[in-house]
N, C-alpha and C positions, 0 to 999 in steps of 0.2 A: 388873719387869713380872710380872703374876699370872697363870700358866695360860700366857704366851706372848701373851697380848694385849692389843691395845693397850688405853693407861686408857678412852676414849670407848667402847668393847665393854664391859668390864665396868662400870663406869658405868650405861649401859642397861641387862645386864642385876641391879643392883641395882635400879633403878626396876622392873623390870618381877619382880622378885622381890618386893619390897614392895608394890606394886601389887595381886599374886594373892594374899599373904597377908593384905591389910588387908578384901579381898573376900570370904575363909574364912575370916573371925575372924564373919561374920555380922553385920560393924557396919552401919549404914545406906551405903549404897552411896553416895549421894552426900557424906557426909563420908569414909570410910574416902577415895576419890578423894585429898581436900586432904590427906589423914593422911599418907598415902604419901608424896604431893611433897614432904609437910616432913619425913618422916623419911628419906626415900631421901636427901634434898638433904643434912642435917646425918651418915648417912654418908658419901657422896660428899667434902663436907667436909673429915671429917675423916681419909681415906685420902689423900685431894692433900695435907692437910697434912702428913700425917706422909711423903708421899716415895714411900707405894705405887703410885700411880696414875700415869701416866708417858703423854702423848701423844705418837706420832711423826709429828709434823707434815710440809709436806713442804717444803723449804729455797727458797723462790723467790729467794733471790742464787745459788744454783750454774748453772754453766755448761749445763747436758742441759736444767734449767728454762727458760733462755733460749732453747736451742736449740728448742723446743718452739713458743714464741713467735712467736719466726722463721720458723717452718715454718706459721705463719697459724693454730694451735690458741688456741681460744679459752680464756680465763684459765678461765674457770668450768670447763671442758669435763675440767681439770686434777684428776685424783684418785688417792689411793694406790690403787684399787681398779684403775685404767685403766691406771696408768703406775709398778708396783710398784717397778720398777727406779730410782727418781728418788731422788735423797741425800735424809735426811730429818737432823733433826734433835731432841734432846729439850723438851718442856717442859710442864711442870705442866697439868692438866685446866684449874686459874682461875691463868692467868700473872699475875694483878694481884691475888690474894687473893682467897677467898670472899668475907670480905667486902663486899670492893666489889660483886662476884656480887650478893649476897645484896641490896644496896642497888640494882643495876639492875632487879634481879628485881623487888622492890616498887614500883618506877617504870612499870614493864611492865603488873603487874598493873594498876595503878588506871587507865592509858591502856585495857588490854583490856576490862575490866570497863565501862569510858564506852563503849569501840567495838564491844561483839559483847550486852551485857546490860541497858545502862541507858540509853544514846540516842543508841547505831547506828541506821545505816542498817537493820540485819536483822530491829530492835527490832519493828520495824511486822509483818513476815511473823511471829515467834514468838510476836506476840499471835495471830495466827490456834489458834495451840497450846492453848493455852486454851478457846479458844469452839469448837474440835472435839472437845477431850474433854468440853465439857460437853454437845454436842448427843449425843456417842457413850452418856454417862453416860445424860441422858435418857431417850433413845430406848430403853434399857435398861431403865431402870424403869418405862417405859408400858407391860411384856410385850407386847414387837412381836415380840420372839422365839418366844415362848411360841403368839402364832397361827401364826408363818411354818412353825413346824418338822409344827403339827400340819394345817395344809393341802398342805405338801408332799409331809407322809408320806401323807396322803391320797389324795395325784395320784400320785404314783411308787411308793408302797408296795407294789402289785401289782407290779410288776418286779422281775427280778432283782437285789437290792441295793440295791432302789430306796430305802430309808430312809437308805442310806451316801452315796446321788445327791443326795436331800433335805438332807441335812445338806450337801453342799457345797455346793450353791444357797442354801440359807439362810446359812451359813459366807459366802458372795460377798456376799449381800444386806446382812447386818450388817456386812462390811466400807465396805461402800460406803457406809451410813448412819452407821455410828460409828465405825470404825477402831482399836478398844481390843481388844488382844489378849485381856488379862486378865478385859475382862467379857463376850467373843465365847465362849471356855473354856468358864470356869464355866458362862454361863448354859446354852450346849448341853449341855454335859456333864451336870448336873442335872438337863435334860429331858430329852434323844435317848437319854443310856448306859442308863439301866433299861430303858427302852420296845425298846432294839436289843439289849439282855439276854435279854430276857423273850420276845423272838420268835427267842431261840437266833443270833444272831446274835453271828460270831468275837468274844472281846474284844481279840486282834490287831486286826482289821478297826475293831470300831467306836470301840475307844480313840484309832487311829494316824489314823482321817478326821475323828473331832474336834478331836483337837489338829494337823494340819494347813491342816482349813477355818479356823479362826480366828484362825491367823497369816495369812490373806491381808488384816486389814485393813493389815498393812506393808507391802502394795505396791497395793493398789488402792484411788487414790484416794475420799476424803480422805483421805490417810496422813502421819499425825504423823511414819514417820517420812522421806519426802517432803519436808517443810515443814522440819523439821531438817538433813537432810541438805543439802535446795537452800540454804540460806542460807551453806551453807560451799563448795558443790562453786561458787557463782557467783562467788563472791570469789577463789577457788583459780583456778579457770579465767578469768577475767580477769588475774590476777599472771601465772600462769603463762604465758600466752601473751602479753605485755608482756616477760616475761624471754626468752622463746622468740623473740621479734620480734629484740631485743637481741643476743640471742647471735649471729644470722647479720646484722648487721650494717643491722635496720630499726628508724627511728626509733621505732613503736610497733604494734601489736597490729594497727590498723585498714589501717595500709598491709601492711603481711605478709600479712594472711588478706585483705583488701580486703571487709569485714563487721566490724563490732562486736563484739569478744568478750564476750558476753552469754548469759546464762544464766539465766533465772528458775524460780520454784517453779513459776508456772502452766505455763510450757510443760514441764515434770519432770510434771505432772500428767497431761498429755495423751501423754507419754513409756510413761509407766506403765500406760496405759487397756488396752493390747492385752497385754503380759505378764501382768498381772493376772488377763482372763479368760484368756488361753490357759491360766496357772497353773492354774486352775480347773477349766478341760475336761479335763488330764491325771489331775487328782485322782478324778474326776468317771467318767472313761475306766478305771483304775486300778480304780476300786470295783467297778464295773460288769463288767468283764472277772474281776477275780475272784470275783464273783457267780458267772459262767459255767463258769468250772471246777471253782467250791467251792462248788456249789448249796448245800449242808448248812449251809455258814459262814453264808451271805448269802441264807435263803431270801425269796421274798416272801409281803408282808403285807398283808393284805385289812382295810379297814377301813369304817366306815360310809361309805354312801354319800353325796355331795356334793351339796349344798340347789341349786336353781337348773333352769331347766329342758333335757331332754334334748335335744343336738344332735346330728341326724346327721353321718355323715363329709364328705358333698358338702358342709353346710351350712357346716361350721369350716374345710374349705378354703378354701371363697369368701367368708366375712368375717373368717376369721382370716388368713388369707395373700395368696387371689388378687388381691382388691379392695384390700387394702390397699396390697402392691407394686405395681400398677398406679399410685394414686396416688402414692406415691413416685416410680415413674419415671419418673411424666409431669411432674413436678416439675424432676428433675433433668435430665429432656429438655431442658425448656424454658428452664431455665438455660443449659446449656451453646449452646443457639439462639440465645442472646441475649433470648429474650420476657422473664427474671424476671433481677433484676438490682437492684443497688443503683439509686435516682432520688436521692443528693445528688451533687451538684456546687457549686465555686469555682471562681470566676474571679479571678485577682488580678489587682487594677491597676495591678502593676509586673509586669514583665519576669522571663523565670527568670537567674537571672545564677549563678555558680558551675557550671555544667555540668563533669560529669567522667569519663572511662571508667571502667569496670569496677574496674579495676586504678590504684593512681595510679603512673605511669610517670615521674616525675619523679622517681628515687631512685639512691642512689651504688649502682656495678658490684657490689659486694659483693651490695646488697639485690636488686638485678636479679636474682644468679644466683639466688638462695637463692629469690623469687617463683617465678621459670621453673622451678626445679624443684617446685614446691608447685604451681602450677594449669598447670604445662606450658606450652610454648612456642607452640602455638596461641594459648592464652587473653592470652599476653604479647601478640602481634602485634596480634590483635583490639584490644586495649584501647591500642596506639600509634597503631593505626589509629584509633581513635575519638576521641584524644584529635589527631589531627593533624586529623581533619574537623570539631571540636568548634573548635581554634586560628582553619582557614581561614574557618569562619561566625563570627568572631569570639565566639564560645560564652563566651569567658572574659571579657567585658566587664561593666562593673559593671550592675547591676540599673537600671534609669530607669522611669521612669510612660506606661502606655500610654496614647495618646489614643483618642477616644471608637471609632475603626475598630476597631481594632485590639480593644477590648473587645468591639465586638459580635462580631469574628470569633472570637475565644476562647468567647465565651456560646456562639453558633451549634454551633462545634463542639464544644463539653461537651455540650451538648443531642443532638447527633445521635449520640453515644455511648451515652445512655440508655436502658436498656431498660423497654418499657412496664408491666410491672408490676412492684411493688417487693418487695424479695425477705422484708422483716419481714413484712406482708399475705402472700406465700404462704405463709408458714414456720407463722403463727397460726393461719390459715385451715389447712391441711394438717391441725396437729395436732387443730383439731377437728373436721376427717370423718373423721378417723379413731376419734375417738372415737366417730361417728356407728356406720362398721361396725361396731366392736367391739359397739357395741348392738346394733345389728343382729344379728349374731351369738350375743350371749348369749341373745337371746329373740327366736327366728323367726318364732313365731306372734303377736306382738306385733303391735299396730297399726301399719303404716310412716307413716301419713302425717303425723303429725309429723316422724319421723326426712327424710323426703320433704323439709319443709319446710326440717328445718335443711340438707340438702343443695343443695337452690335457693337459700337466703340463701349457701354458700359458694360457687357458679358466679356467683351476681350478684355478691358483690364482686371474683373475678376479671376481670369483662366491666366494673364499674364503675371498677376502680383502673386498669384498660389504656384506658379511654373518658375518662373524668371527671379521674381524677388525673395530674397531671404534676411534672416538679421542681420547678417555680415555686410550684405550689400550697404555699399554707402549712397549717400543720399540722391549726390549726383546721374550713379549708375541709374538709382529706382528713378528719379526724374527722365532721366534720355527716355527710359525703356517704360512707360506710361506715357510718352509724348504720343503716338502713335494712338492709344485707345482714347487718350484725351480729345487730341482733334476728333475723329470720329462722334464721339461725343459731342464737342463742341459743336458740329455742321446742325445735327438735330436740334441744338438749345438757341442756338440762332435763332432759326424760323419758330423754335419752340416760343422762344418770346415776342415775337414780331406777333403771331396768334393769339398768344394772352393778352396782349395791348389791344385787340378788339373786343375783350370782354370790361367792361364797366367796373364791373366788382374789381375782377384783380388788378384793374389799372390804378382803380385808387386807391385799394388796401395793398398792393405787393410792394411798392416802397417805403413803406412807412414800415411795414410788416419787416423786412430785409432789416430796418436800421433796429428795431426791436428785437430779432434774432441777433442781430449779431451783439448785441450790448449785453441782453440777458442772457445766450447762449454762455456768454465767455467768463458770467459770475457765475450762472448754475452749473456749467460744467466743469468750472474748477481750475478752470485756463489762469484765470485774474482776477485781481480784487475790484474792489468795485470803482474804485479814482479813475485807473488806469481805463474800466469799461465809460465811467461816465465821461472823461477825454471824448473817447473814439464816438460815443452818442452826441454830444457837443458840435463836434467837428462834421459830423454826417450829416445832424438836422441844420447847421450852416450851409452844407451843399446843395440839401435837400428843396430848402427853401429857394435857395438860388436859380435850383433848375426849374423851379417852378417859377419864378417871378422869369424867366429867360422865354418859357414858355410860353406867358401870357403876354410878352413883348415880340412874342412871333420869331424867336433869335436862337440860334443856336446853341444847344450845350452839351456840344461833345468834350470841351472844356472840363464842365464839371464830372462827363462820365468815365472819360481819361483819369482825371483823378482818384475817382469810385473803383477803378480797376487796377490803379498804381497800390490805393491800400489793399487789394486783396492781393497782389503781388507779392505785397512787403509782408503781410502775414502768413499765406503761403511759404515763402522758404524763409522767413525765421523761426518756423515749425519743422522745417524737412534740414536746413542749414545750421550748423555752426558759425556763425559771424563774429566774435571775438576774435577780433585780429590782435589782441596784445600776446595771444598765447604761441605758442613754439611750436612750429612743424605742422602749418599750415596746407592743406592739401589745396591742388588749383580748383576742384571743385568749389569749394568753399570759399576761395577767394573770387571767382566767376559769380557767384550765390552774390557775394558780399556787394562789388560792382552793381551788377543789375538792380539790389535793395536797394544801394544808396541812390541810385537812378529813380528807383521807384520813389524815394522818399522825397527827391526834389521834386516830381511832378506833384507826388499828394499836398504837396505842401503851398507848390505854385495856384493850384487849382483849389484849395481851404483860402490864400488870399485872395485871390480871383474868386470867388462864392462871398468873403466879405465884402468886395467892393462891389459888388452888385448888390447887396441888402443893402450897401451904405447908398446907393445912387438911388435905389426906389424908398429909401428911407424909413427900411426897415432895422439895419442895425443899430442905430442909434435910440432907440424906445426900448430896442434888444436891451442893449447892454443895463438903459439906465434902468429899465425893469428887474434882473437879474443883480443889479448892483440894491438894487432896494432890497427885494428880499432877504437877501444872502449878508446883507447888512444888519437886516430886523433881527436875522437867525443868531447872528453872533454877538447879535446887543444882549439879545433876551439872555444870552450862552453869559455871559459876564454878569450884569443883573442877578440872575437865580443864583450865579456861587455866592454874593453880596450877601441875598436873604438868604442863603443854606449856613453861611457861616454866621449872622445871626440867631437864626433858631439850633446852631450848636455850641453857640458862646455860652446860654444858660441851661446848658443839657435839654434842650427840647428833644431833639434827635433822638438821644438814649432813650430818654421817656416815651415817646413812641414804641422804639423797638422794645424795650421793655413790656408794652402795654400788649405789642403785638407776641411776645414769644411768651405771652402766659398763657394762650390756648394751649390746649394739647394735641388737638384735629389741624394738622397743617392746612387742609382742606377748606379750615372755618377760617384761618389766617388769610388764605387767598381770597376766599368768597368775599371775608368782609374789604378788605382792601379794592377788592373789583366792583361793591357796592359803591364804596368810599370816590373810586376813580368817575364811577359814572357819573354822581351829583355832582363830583365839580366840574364833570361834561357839560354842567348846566351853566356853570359863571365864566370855568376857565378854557381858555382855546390848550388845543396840544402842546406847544410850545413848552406853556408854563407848568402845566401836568409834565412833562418829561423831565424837566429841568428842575423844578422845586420837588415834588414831592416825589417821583420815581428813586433818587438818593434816600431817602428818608428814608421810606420803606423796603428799597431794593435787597438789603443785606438781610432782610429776615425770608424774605417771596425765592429770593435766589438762595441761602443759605440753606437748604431743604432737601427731598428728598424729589421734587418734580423736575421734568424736563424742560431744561433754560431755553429752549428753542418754542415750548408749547407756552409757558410764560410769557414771554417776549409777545407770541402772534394773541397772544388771550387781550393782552396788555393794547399792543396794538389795534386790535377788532373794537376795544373797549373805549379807548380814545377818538375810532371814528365816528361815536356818537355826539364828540365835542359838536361836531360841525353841523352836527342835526338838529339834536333838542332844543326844543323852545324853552325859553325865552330867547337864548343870546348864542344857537348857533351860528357860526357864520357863514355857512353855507342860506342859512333862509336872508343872512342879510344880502348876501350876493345876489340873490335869486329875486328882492324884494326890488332892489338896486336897479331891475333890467325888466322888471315884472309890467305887465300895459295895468294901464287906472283899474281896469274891469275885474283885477285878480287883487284882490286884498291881503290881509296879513292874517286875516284866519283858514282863509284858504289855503295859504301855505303851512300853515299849523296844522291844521286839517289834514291834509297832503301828505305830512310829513311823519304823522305818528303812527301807522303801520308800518311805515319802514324801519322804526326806530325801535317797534316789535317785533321787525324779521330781523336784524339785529342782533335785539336779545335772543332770539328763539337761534341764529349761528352762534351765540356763544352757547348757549345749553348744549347745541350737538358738536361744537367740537370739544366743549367738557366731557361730553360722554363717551364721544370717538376721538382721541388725541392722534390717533393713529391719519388723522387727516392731516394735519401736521407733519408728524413726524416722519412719515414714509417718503417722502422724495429726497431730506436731505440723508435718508438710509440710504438711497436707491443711488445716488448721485456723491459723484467724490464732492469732499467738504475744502476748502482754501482755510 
């Protein structure tokens, strides 16, 4: 034995020696990964061979092993870490030869490789990886940044610090829109650092709010690394809680927890929305506070003044705030009244048959206790009681066909359920009065009675969808009979936008904003997964750009706004429309619906190639694509690499030995804590990447096997990994920042800079350890995909 321990310790750490020096040799990061595996593995090798490496296993034929057994401890539950004292016995790291090792290992691989790279299930979420770094890429070289930083330093730059404020809001903004660490960096860095140079501003301060606003696109949604991490934490926490069910003696996952152990990206996304900004207000809080005390560091900056016309303070309250929350809560009044509501309803014309309680109560005394302790012995009773009132209504009887009564009483009472106006009509309607005040607002002395009008066409389709439309109505009917409030509407949003276009602010945040809503809109509210949203961001920051490079050539692009208007077409009535024309008893409505789509889909489509061939003539798509092809290459290299070393460190039971070492606490809580110790120091050597990929498997089945929430896991995990891109020595966020840094700003200045943020940080994981509810309340509040 070497040093006193066991072969499986040294073992690991040869891998994880090879590992950090295949890292500091400066090879390509995603090969040096496979490098590793295959040289740690052919040491490994060749120390079992020669007799060095010696595991002490633990003897399940001796008598204390059995006694264990006996005493009801579960097989697995069994480990040298738990049970030190148990007889052990010797034997080789590969008791049947590397070889043969060596020959499962390559068996391994090409199964892994089919099931997490080439055509898994997860295959479909990792394409979304792709079409987010190219809409991030995009969106980059439209100089969206390049307006956002110099309006905001506009708006805030009179305040104290206010350019360190600016940079975190824009730092959010570009997260939100593109989520690339590396081009969020640079591109502020190259704008904000001179200009916060030049106004004497600390290069502590403005080196360390650079490079921490631009690691928030790793957790504020769209976050790549979100979309990476959920595809492993859902697979981990479904095994895990399958093994979890098992071990206290329940047939599987769904009777133990009595829910679906289910985990998706989108609801990870809606996980993220509230740490994200909170991340953001302490960075934001942090700047601003030491503005306060370091006038000198962080003075303010006066800049020209902002095009658009002057509002007073009564005026921006009441169409900035007052009117507009009025609307909102008279919205969300009347929802929770029951006036605004969903209008679909089914009726089927069979029977419900499988009715069940809460809980399924039909499981052996083992599984009984192990539930009763897990939702407590009230929730047990409750659900015996429901499942004995469910027996005596005969509930459990098979499903049969209602006759015509019995239909109409089901219709009758789905109908009297309904509330009279539906809740997509207020939701659309909303957003455009308020685009109404906002105009309002930007130009006072403007004429109102347009804006008048469009707010009468949005009160008549309130009066008309509670009068006129009902569930029954079909889609086409509700279409005709909303044309009329819509135009009226429409006249105001017209002129309403022509007036926001003489505001600054909203000229350069409201389209970038629009393509943001609508991407995250349609994963947080449960429309789509996230492939299908990162497509439609893809395709719009292509257009996006377009009309802007159109713009700056002085040229026309009704082109691309044609387009912009065909996609809202095609998603408009394939929400209100049936289009499946392969089905039987097609109504003309549907078939008119259909026409017009496909109509729509050829302009969207004309106008996505038309927007490529204009990045391709000013020569921007071509950096696009090769930029987007690098990344998105690196991602799926590292992705093959880390299965390489995972199936390495589980040829000689490394894996086990871990989870073993980890489920000998008793405090699940110390399990997490030390694991989140564990993640932040290799924050120090390892970029995200290889932290998601090597050792989140390793550990995931003991973190997710548990009793905590896979969704507060996930974003803890995630918070914890954006300190990869901070911490000195070798985040890479300071090497970006270093990269684009002028002579006069050094590398301990960015050190400097960058270590209070890396303890505001830590100080957002302490409070959403103590407040999970930050977390977890939007993906309660919001339907889950």
């Amino acid at each position: 034995m070497i040093f006193g321990l066991d072969g499986v310790a040294i073992a690991l750490l040869i891998v994880f020696l090879c590992l950090f020096g295949a890292i500091m040799t400066g090879f390509p990061v995603a090969f040096a990964i496979a490098g590793a595996g295959a040289i740690s593995f052919g040491i490994i090798a060749a120390l079992d061979n020669s007799g060095l490496l010696i595991h002490y296993a633990i003897d399940d034929r001796s008598a204390e092993y059995g006694a264990l057994l006996a005493d009801g401890i579960n097989r697995d539950s069994i480990s040298v870490f738990r049970y030190p004292e148990l007889p052990r016995y010797e034997e080789a790291l590969f008791p049947q030869g590397w070889e043969q090792a060596l020959n499962r290992n390559l068996s391994f691989i090409v199964n892994r490789m089919d099931e997490r790279v080439i055509a898994g299930q997860s295959i479909e979420t990792l394409l979304a990886v792709l079409m987010f770094v190219m809409m991030g890429i995009t969106l980059e070289r439209s100089k969206i940044a390049n307006d956002l930083l110099t309006t905001m330093a506009r708006l805030f730059g009179p305040l104290p610090g206010g350019l360190a404020v600016s940079i975190v809001i824009v730092g959010a903004f570009l997260a939100a829109s593109t989520g690339i660490v590396g081009a969020t960096v640079v591109t502020m860095g190259l704008l904000a650092l001179p200009t916060m140079l030049r106004n004497n501003y600390s290069p502590e301060l403005a080196t360390g709010v650079i490079a921490a606003s631009g690691t928030l696109g790793q957790i504020i949604p769209p976050s790549i690394v979100i979309v990476l991490l959920g595809t492993l934490a859902g697979d981990l926490y479904a095994a895990g809680q399958e093994a979890r069910a098992q071990l206290v003696g329940c047939g599987d996952a769904l009777t133990y927890l009595g829910e679906p152990a289910v985990l998706s990206v989108g609801t990870l996304f809606q996980a993220a929305l509230l740490p994200g900004i909170f991340l953001a207000f302490l960075y934001g809080a942090y700047a601003f506070g030491f503005a306060l005390f370091n006038p000198s560091k962080a003075p303010p900056v006066h800049t020209d003044a902002a095009t658009g016309e002057v509002v007073t303070r009564g005026e921006a309250l009441t169409w900035y705030l007052g009117v507009p929350l009025a609307l909102i809560m008279g919205v969300v009044l009347a929802g929770q009244a029951g006036l605004i509501g969903t209008q679909s309803f089914t009726v089927s014309a069979y029977s419900q048959s499988g009715e069940s309680a809460d809980l399924r109560t039909n499981v052996s005394d083992t599984c009984r206790a192990a539930m009763i302790d897990l939702h407590g012995q009230e929730a047990w009773d409750a659900s015996v009681a429901q499942q004995d009132d469910i027996d005596a209504s005969g509930g459990g009887e098979e499903s049969r066909e209602r006759n015509t009564e019995e239909l109409e009483t089901a219709r009758l009472a789905a109908l009297g359920q309904i509330a009279p106006i539906g809740s997509g009509v207020a939701v659309v309607f909303l957003l455009l009065a308020l685009v109404l005040t906002t105009a309002r607002g930007v130009m006072p002395t403007g004429d109102p009675l347009p804006l008048m009008v469009g707010g009468a066409g949005v009160a008549l389709a309130f009066v008309v969808d509670a009068m006129l439309i009902g569930p029954e109505t079909g889609p086409g009917a509700s279409f005709l009979i909303l044309t009329i409030p819509f135009a009226l509407t429409l006249v105001g949003v017209v002129v309403a936008f022509q007036r926001l276009a003489t505001n600054e602010l909203l000229r350069v945040v409201f389209p970038p904003l629009v393509l943001i809503v609508a991407v995250l809109g349609s994963i947080l509210g449960g429309i789509t997964n996230p492939t299908p949203a990162a497509a439609l961001g893809a395709g719009g920051a292509i257009m996006l750009a377009a009309y802007r490079k159109l713009q700056e050539e002085h040229r026309s692009g009704k082109v691309i706004l044609i387009a912009s208007l065909a996609i809202v077409v095609m998603i408009l009535f394939g929400i209100n429309f049936d289009l499946r024309i392969q089905r039987e008893g097609i109504s003309f409505a549907d078939w008119v619906a259909y026409v017009i789509t496909l109509a729509a889909y050829h302009v969207a489509f004309f106008g996505l190639l038309y927007g490529c061939w204009v990045l391709f003539r000013t020569n921007v798509l071509s950096p696009v694509v090769r930029e987007t092809a690098k990344v998105t290459s690196m991602v799926f290299t590292i992705l093959i690499g880390s299965q390489l070393l995972n199936l390495v460190v589980i040829s000689f039971g490394g894996e086990e030995y871990i989870q073993d070492f980890l489920r000998s606490f008793d405090q699940e809580w110390a399990v997490f804590l030390l694991v989140m110790l564990i993640l932040f120091v290799l924050g120090f050597v390892l970029d995200f990447l290889e932290i998601i990929y090597i050792v989140i498997p390793i550990v995931g089945p003991v973190i997710y096997g548990g009793e905590m929430d896979p969704k507060w896991v996930t974003i803890m995990i995630a918070v914890n990994l954006q300190t990869s891109f901070l911490t000195p020595p070798f985040g890479f966020a300071l090497f970006y920042l270093r990269g684009v840094a002028p002579a006069s700003v050094t590398t301990g200045h960015i050190y400097r800079g960058v270590l209070p943020f890396v303890l505001i940080q830590v100080l957002g994981l302490a409070i959403l350890w103590a407040f999970p509810g930050i977390v977890t309340i939007v993906p309660d509040l919001l339907p889950n995909n």
